[in-house]
MOPAC internal coordinates of N, CA, C and O (Angstrom, degrees):
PM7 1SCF
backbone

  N    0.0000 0     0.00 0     0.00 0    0    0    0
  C    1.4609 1     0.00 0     0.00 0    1    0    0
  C    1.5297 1   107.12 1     0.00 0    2    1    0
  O    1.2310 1   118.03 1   -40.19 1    3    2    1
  N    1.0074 1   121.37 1   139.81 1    3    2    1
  C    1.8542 1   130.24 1   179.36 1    5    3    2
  C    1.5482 1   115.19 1  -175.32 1    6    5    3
  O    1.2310 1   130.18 1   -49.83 1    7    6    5
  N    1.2540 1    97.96 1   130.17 1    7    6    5
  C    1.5773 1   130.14 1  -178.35 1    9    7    6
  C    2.1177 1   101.97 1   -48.27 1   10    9    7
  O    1.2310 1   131.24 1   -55.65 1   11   10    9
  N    1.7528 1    95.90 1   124.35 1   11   10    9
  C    1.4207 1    91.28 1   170.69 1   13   11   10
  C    1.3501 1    95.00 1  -116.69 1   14   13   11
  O    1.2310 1   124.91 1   -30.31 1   15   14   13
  N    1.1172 1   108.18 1   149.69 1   15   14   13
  C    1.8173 1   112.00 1   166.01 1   17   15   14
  C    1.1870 1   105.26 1  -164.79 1   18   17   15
  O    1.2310 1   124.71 1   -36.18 1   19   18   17
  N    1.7026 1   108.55 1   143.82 1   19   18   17
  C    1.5761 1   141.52 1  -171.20 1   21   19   18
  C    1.5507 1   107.44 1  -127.85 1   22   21   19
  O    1.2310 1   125.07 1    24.21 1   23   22   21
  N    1.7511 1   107.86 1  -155.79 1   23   22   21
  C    1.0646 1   133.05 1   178.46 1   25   23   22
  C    1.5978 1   106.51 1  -174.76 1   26   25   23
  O    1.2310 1   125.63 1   -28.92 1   27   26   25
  N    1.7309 1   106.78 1   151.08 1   27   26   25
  C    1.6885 1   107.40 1  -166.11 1   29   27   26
  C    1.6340 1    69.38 1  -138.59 1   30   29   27
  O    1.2310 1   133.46 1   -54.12 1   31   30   29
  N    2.1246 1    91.59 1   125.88 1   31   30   29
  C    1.4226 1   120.39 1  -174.24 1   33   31   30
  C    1.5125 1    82.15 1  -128.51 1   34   33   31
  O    1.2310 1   120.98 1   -24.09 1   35   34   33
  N    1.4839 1   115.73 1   155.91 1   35   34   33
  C    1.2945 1   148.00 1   171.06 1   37   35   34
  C    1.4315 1   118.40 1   -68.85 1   38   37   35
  O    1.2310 1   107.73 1     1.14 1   39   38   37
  N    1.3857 1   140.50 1  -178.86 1   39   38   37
  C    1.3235 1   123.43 1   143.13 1   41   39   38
  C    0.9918 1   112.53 1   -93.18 1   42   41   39
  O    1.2310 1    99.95 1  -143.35 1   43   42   41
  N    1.9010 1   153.87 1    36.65 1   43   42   41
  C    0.8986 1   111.42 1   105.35 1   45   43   42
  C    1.7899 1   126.08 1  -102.99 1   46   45   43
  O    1.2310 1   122.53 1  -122.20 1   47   46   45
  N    1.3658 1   112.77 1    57.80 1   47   46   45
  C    1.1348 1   109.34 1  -173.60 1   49   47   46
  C    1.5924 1   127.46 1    92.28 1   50   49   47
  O    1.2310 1   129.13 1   135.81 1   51   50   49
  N    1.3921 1   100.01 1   -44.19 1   51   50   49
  C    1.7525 1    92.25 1   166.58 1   53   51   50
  C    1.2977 1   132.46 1   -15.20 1   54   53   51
  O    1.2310 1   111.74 1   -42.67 1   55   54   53
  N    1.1522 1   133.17 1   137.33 1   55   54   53
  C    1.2398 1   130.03 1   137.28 1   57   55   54
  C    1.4616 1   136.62 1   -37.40 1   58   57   55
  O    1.2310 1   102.41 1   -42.70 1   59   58   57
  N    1.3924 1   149.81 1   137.30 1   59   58   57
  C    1.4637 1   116.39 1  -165.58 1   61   59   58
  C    2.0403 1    95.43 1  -141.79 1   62   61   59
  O    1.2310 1   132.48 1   -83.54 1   63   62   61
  N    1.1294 1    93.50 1    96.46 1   63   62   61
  C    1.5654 1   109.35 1  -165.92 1   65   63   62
  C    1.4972 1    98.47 1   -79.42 1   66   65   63
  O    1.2310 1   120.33 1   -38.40 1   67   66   65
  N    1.3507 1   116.98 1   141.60 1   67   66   65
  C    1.4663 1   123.91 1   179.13 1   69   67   66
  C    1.3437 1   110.33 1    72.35 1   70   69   67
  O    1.2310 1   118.93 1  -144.95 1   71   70   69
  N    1.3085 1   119.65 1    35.05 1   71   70   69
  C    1.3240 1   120.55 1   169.18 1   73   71   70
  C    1.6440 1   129.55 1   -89.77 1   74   73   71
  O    1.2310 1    99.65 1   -72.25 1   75   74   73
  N    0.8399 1   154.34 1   107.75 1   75   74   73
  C    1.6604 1   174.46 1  -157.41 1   77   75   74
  C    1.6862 1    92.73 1   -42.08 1   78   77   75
  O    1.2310 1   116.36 1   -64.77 1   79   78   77
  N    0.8812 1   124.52 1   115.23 1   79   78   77
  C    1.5937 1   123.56 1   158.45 1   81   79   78
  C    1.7404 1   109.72 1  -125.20 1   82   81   79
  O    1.2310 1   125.13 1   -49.83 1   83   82   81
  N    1.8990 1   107.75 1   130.17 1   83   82   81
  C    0.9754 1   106.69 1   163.10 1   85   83   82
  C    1.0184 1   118.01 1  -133.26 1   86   85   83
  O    1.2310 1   116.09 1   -28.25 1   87   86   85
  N    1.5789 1   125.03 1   151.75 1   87   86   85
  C    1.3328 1   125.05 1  -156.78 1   89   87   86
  C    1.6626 1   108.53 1  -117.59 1   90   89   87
  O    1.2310 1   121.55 1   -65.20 1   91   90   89
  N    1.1912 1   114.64 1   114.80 1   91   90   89
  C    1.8571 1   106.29 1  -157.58 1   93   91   90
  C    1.8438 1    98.37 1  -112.90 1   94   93   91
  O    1.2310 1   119.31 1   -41.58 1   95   94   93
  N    1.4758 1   118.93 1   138.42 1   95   94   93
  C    1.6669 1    94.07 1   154.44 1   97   95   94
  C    1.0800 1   120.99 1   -55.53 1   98   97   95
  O    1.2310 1   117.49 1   -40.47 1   99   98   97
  N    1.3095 1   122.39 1   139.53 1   99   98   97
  C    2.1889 1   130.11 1   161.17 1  101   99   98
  C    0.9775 1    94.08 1    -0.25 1  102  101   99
  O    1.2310 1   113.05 1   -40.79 1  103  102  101
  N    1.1260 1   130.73 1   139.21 1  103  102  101
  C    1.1713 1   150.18 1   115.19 1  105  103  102
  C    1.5327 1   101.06 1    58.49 1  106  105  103
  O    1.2310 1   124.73 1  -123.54 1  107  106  105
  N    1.3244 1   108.52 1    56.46 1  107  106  105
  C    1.5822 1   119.58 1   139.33 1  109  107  106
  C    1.5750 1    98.09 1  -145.72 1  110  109  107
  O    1.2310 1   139.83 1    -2.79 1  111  110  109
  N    1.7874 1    79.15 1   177.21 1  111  110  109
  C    1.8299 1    94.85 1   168.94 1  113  111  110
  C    2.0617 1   118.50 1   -81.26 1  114  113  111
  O    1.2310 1   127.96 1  -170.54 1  115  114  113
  N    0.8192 1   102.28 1     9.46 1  115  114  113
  C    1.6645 1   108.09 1  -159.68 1  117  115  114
  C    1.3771 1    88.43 1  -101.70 1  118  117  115
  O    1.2310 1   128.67 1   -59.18 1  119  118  117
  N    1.4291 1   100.90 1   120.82 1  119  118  117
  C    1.7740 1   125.30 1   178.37 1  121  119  118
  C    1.8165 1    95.68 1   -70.49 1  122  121  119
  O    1.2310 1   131.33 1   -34.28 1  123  122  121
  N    1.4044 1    95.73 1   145.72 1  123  122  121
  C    1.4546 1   109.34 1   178.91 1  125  123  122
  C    1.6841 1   113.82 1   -72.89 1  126  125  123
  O    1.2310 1   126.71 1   -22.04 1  127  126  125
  N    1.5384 1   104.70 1   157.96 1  127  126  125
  C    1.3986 1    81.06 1   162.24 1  129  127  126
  C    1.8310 1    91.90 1  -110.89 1  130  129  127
  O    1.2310 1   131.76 1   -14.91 1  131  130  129
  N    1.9122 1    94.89 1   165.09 1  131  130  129
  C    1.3188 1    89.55 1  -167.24 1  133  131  130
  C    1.6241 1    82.57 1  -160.51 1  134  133  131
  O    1.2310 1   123.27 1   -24.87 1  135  134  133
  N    1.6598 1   111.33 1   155.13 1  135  134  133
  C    1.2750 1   124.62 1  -156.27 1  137  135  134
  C    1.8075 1    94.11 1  -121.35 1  138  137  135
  O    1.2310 1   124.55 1   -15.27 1  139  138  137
  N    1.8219 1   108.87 1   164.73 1  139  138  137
  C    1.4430 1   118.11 1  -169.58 1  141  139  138
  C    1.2526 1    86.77 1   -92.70 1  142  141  139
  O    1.2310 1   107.88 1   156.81 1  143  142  141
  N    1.6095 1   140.23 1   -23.19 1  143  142  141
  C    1.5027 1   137.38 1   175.09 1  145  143  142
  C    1.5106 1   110.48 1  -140.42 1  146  145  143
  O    1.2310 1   121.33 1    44.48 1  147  146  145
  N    1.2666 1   115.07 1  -135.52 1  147  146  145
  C    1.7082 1   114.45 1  -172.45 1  149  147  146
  C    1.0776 1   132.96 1   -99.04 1  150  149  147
  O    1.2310 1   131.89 1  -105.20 1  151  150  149
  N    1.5397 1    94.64 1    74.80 1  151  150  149
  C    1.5918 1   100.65 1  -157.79 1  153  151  150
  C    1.3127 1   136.29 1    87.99 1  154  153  151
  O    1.2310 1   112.46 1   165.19 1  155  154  153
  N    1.0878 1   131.83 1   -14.81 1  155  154  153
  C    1.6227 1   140.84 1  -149.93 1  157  155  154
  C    1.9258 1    93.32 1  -110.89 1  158  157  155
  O    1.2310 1   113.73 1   141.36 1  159  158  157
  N    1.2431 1   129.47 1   -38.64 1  159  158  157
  C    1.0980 1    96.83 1  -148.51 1  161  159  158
  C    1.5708 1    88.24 1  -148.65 1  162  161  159
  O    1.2310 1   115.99 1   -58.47 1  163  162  161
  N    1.0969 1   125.23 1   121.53 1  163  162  161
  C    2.0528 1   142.26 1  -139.73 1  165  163  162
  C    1.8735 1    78.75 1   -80.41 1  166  165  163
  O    1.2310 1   118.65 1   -17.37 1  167  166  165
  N    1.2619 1   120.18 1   162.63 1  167  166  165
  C    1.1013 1   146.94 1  -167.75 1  169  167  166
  C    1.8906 1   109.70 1  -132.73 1  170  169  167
  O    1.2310 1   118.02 1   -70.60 1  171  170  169
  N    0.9085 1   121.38 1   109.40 1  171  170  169
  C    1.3456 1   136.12 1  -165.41 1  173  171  170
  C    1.7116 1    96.35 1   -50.73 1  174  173  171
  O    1.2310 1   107.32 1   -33.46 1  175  174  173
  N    1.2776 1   141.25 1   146.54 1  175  174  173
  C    1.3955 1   121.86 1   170.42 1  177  175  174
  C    1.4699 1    92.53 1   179.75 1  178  177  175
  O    1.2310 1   133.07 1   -61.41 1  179  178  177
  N    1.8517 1    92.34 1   118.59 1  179  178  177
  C    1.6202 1   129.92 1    21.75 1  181  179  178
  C    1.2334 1   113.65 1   -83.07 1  182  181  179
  O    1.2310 1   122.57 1   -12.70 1  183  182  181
  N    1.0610 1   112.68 1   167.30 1  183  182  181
  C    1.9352 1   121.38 1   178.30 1  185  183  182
  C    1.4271 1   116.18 1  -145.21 1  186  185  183
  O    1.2310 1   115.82 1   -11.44 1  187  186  185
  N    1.1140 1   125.54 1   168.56 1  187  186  185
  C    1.3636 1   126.92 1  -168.60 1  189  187  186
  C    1.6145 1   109.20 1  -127.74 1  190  189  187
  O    1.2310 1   124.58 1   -38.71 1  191  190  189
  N    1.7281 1   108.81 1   141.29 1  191  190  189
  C    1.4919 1   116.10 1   175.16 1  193  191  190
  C    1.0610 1   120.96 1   -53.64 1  194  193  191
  O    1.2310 1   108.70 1   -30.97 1  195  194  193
  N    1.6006 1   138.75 1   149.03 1  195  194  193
  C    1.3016 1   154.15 1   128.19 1  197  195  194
  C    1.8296 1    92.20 1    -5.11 1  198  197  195
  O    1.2310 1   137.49 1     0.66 1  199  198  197
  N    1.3735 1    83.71 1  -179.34 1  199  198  197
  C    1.6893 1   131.09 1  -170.04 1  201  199  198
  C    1.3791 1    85.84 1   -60.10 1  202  201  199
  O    1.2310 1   123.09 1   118.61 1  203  202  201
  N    1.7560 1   111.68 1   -61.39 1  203  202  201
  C    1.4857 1   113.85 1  -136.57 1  205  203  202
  C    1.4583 1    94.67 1  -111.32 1  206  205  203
  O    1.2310 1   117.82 1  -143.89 1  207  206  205
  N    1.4335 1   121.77 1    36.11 1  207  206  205
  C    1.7278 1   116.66 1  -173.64 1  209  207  206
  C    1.2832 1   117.72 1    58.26 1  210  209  207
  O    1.2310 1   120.11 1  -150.09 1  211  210  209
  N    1.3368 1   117.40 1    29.91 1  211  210  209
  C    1.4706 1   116.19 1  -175.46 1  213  211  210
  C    1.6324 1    97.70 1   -92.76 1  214  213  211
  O    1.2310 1   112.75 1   -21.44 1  215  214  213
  N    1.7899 1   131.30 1   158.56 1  215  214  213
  C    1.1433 1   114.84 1   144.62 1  217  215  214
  C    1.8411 1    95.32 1  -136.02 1  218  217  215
  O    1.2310 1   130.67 1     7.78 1  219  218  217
  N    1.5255 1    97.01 1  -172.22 1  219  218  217
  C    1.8122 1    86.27 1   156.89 1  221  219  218
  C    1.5891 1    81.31 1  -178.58 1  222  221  219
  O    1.2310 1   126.54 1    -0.37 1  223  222  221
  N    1.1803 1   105.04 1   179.63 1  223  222  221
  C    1.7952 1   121.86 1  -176.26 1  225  223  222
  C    1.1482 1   105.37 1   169.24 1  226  225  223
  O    1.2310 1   119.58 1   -25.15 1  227  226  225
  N    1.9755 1   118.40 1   154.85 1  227  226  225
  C    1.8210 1   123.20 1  -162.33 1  229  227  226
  C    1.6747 1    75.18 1   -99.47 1  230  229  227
  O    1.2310 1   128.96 1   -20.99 1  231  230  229
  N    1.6028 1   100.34 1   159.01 1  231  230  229
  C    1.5674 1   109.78 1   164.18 1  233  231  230
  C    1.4056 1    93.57 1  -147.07 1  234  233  231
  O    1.2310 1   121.68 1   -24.03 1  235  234  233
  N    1.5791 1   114.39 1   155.97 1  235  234  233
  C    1.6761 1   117.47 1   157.65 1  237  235  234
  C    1.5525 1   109.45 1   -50.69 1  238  237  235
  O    1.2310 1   122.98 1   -38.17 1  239  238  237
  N    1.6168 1   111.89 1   141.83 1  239  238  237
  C    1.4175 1   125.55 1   138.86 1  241  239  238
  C    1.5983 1    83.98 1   -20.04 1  242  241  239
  O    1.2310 1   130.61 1   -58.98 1  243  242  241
  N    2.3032 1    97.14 1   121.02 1  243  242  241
  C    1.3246 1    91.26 1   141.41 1  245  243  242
  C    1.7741 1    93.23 1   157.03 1  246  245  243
  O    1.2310 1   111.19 1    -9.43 1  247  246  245
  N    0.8147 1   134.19 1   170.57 1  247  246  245
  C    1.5381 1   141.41 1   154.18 1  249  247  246
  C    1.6675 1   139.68 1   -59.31 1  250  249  247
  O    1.2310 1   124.31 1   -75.21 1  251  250  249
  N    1.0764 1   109.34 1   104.79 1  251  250  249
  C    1.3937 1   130.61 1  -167.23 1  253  251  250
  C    1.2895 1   132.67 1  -124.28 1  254  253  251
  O    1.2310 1   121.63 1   -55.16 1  255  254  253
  N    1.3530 1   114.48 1   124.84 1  255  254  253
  C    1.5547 1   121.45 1   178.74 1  257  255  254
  C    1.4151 1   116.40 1  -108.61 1  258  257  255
  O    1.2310 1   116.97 1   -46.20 1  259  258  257
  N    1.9268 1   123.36 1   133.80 1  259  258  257
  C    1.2290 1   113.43 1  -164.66 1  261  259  258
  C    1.4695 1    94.68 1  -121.54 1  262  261  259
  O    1.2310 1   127.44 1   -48.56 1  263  262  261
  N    0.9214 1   103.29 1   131.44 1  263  262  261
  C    2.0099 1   109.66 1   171.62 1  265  263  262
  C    1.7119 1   103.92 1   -95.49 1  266  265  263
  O    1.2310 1   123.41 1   -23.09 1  267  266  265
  N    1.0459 1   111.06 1   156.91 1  267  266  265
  C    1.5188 1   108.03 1  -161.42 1  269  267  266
  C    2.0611 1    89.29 1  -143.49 1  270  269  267
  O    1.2310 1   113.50 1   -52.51 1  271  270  269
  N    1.1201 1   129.89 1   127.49 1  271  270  269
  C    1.3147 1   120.88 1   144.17 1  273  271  270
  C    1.5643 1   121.78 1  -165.21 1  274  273  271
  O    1.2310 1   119.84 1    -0.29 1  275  274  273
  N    1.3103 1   117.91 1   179.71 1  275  274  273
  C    1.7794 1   115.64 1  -157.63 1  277  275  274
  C    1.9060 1    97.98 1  -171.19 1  278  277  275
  O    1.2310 1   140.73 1     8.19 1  279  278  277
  N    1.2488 1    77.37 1  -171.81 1  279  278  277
  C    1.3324 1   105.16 1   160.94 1  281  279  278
  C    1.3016 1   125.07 1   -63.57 1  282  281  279
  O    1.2310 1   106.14 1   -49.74 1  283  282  281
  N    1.2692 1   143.35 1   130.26 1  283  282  281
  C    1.5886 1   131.94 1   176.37 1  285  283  282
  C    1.6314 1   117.50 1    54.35 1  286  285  283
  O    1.2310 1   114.89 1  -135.64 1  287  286  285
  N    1.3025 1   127.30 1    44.36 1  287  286  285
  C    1.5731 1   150.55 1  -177.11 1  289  287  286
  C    1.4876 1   114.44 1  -177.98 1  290  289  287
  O    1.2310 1   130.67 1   -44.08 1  291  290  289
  N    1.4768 1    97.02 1   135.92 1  291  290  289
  C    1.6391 1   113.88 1  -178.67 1  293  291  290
  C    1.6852 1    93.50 1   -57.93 1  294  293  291
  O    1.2310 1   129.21 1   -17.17 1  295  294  293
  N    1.1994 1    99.86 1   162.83 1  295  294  293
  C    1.7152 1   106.64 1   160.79 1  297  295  294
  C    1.3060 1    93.44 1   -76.58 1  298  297  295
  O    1.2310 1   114.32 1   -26.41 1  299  298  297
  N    1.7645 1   128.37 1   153.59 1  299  298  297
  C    1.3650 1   130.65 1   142.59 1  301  299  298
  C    1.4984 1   102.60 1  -144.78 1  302  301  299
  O    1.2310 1   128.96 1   -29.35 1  303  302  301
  N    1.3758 1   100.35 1   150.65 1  303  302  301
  C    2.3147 1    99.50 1   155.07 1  305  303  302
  C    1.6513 1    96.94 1  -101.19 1  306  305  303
  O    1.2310 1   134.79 1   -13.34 1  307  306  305
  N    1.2031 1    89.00 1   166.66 1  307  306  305
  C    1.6408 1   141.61 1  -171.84 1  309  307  306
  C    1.6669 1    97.01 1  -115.30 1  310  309  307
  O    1.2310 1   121.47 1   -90.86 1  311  310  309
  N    1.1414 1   114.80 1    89.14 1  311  310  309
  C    1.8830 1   119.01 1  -170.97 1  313  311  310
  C    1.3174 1   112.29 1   -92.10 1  314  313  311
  O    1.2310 1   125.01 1   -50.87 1  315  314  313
  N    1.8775 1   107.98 1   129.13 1  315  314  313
  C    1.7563 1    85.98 1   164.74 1  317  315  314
  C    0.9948 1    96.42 1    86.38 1  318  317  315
  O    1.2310 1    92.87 1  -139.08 1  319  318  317
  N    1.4030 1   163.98 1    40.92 1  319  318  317
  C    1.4629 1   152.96 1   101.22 1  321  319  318
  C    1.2724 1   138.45 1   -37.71 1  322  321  319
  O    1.2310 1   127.71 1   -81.72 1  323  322  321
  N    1.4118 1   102.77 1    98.28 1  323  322  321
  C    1.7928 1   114.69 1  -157.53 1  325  323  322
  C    1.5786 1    81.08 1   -91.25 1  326  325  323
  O    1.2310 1   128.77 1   -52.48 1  327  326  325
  N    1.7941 1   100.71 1   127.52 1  327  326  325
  C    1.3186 1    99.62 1   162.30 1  329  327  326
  C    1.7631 1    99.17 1  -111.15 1  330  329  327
  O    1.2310 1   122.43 1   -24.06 1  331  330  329
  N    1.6298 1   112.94 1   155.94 1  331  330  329
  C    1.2327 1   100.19 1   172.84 1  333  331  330
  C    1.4183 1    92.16 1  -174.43 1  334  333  331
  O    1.2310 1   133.78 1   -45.75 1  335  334  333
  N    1.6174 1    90.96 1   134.25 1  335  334  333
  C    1.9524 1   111.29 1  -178.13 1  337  335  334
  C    1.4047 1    90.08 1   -74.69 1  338  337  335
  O    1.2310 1   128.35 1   -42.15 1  339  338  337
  N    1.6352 1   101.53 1   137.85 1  339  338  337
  C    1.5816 1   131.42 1  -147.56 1  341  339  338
  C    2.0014 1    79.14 1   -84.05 1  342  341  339
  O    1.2310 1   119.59 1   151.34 1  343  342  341
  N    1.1820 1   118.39 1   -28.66 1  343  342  341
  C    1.6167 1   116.13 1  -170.31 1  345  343  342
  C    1.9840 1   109.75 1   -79.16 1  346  345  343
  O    1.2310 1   132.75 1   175.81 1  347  346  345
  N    1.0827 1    92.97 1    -4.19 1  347  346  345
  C    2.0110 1   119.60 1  -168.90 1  349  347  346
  C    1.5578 1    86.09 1   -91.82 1  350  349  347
  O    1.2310 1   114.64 1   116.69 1  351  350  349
  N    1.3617 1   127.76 1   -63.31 1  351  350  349
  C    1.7547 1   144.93 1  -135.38 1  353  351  350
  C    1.7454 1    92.07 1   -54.07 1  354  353  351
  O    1.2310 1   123.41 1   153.86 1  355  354  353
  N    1.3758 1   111.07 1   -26.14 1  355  354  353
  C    1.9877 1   103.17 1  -169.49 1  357  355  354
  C    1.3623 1    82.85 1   -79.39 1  358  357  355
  O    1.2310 1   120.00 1   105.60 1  359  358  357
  N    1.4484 1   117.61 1   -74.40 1  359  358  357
  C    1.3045 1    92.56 1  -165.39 1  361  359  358
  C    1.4720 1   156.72 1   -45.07 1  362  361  359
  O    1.2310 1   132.50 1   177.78 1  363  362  361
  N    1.5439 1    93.46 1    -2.22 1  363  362  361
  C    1.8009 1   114.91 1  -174.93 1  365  363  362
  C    1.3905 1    89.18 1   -93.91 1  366  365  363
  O    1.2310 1   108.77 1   162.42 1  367  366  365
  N    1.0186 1   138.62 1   -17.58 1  367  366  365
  C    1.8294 1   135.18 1  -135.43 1  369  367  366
  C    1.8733 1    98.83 1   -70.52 1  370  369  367
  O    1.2310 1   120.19 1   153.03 1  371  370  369
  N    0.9991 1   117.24 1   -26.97 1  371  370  369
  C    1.6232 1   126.88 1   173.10 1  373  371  370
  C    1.3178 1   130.76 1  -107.12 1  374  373  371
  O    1.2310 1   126.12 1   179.58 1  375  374  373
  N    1.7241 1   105.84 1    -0.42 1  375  374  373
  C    1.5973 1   106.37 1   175.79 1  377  375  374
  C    1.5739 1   104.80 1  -113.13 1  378  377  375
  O    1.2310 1   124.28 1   173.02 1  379  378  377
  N    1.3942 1   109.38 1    -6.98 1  379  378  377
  C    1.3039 1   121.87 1  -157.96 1  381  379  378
  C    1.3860 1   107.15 1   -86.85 1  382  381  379
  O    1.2310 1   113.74 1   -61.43 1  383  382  381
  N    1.5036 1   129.44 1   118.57 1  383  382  381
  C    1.6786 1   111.75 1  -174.97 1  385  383  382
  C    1.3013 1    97.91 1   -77.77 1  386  385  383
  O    1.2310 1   110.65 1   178.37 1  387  386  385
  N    1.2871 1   135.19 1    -1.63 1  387  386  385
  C    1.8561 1   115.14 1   175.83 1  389  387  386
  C    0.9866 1   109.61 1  -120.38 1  390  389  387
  O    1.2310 1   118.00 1   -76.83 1  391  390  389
  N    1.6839 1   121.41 1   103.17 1  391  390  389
  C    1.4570 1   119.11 1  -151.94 1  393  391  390
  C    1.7374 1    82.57 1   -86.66 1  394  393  391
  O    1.2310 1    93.10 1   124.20 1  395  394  393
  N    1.2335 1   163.70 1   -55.80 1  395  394  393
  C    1.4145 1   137.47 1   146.91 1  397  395  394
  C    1.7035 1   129.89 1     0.47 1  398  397  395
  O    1.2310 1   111.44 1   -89.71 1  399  398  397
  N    1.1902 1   133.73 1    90.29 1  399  398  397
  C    1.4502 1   130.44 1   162.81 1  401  399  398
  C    1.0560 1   125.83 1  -100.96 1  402  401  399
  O    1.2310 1   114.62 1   -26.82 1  403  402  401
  N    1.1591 1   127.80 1   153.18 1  403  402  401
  C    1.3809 1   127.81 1  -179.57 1  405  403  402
  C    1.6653 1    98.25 1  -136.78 1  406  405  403
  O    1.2310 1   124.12 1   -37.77 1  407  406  405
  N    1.4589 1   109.70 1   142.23 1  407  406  405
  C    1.6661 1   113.96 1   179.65 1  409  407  406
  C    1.5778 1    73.41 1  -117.09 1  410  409  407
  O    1.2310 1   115.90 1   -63.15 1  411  410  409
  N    1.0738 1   125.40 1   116.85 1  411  410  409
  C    1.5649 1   139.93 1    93.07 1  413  411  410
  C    1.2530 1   121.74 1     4.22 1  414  413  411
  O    1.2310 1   110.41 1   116.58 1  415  414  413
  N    1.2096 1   135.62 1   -63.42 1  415  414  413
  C    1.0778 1   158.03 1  -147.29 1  417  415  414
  C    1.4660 1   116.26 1   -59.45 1  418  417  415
  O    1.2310 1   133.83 1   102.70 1  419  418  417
  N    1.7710 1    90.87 1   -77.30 1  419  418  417
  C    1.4889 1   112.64 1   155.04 1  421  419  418
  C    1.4784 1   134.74 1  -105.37 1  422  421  419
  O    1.2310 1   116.18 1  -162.95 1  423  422  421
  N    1.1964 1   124.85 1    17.05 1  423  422  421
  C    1.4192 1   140.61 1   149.31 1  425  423  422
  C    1.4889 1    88.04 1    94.55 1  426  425  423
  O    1.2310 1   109.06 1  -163.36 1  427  426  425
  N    1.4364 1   138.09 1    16.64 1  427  426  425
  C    1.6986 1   121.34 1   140.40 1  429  427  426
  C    0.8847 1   161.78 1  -116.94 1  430  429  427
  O    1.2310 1   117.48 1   -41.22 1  431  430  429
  N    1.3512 1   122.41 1   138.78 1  431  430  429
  C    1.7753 1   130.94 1  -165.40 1  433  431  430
  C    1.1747 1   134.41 1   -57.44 1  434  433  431
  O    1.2310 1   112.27 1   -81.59 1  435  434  433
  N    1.4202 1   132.20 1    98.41 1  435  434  433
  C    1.1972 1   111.06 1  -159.02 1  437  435  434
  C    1.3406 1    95.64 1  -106.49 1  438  437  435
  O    1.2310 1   114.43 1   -38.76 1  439  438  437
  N    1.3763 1   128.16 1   141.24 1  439  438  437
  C    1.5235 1   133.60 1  -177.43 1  441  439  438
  C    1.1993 1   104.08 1  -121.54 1  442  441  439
  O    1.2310 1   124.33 1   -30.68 1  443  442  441
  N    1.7247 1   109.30 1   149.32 1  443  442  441
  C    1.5277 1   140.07 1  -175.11 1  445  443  442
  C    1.3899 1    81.07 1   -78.86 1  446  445  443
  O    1.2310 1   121.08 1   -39.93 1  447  446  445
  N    1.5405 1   115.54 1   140.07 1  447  446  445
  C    2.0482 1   109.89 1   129.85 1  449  447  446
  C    0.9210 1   101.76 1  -103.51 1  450  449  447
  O    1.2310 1   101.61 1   -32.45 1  451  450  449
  N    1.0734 1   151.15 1   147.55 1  451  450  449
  C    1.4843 1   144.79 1   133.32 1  453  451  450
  C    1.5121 1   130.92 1   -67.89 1  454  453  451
  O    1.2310 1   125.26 1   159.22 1  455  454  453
  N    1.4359 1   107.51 1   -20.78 1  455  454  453
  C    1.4801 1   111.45 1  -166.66 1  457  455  454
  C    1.8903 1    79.78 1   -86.22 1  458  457  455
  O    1.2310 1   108.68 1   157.71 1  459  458  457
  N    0.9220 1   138.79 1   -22.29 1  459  458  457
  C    1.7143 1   126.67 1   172.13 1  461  459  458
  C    1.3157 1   122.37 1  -119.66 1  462  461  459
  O    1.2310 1   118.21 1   176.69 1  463  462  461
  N    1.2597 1   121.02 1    -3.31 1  463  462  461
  C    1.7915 1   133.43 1   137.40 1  465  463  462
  C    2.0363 1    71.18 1    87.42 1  466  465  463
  O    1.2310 1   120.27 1  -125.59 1  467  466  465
  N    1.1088 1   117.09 1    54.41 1  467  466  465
  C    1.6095 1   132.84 1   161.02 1  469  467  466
  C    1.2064 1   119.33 1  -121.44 1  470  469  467
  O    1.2310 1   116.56 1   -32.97 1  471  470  469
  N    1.6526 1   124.14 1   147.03 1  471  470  469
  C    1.6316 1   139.74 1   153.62 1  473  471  470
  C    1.4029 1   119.00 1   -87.10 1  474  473  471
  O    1.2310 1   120.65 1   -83.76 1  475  474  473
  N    1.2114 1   116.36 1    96.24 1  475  474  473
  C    1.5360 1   123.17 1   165.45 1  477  475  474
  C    1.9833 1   103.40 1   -64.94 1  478  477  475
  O    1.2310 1   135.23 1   -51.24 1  479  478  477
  N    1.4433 1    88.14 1   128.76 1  479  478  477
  C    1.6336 1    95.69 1   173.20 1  481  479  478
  C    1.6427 1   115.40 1  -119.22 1  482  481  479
  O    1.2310 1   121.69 1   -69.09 1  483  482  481
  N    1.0808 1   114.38 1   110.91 1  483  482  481
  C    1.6353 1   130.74 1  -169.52 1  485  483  482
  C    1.3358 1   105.88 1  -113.01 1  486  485  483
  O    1.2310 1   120.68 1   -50.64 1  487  486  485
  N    1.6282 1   116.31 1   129.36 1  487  486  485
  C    1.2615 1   113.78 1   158.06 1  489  487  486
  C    1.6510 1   123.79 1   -89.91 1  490  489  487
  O    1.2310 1   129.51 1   -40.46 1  491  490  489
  N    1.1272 1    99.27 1   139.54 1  491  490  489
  C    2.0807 1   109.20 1  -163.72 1  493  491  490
  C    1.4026 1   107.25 1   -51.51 1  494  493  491
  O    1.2310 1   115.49 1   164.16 1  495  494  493
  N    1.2603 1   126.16 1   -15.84 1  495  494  493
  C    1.5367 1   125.85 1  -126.82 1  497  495  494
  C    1.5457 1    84.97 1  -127.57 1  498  497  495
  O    1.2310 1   120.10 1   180.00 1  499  498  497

């Protein structure tokens, strides 16, 4: 389980408050289910941004597509969003075809080596 969070900006930058977010598995039509924290407590979906275009919500380890739309913005998705708790990432490290991950989530990088079959964990920030 791990925290995703964004923001839906305009073209020119705006913020875009009250905007529609839905959170689908990959590449189907079937809305995710998705929690207000870790697991404990179901997350309404679809749901709409904050004031300032902020959203966020917990989902399982796993692949996710977010469609985003409103007032004054095209509809688009966001495809292919591997979420994955950074404490999960070893254990994927050999089933995973992108030995590169990135959590989104919490802003760290976890890197393949290969020449030492290791995950370097870096915070972005």
């Amino acid at each position: 389980m791990e925290k995703y969070y964004s923001a839906v900006i305009d073209r020119t930058g705006q913020a875009v408050s009250e905007a529609t977010i839905k959170v689908y598995y990959h590449n189907t039509s079937n809305l995710a289910t998705i929690y207000s924290d870790e697991g404990i407590t179901r997350k309404d979906n679809p749901f709409l941004t904050d004031e300032n275009g902020r959203f966020e919500f917990y989902a399982p380890d796993g692949d996710y597509d977010i469609e985003v739309s409103g007032a004054g913005i095209s509809t688009y998705k966001i495809r292919d969003i591997t979420i994955v708790d950074a404490k999960d990432a070893v254990q994927l490290k050999h089933s995973h075809d992108n030995k590169d991950l990135l959590d989104m989530a919490t802003g760290v990088i976890i890197s393949y080596d290969a020449t030492t079959d290791e995950y370097i964990v870096k915070d972005k920030h």
